[in-house]
C-alpha positions, 0 to 999 in steps of 0.5 A: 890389524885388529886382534881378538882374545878369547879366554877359554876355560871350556871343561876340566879335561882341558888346558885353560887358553888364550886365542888371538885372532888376527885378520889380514887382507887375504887370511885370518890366522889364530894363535892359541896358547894353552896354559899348564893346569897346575903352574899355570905357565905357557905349555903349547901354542898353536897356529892355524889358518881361518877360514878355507884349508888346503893352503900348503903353509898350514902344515907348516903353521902347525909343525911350527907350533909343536916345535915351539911348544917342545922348545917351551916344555924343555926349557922350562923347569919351574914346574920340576922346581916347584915340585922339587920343593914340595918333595922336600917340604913333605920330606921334612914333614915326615922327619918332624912327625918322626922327631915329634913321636920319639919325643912323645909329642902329637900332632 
């Protein structure tokens, strides 16, 4: 079995990804993974069929990827962390900003 990847980073509007191509003797499959814009962690994955449609399981290959990337949305929260954290640092900027003014220093 012989797989391809393909990075695709096509225009800003969408998600940079990864596609897999794997063939088989009767069907070739892609996997693609798309990445978050800002983190960069796995956000989606999709699985489709190469080739001829109207085979019953590609609906099933598709229902398959979105169920796998809400189980990768929800469990994942180092982009909550990560945004958490920079709340904080603004926070903390801005008291010493303050502290700095009362005390007459400048920025």
């Amino acid at each position: 079995m012989t797989m391809k990847n393909e990075l695709s980073i096509s225009d800003t509007s969408r998600r940079a990804s990864v596609t897999e191509s794997i063939p088989g003797k009767e069907f070739a499959f892609a996997v693609t993974v798309g990445f978050h814009p800002t983190y960069g962690h796995p956000l989606e994955i999709f699985l489709t069929q190469r080739g001829r449609s109207g085979y019953p399981f590609e609906e099933a290959l598709y229902d398959l990827g979105i169920t796998a990337s809400k189980i990768m949305q929800e469990y994942d929260t180092s982009s909550r962390k990560i945004l958490d954290l920079e709340n904080q640092l603004s926070l903390a900027k801005n008291q010493l900003r303050h502290y700095r003014q009362i005390v007459g220093e400048t920025d």
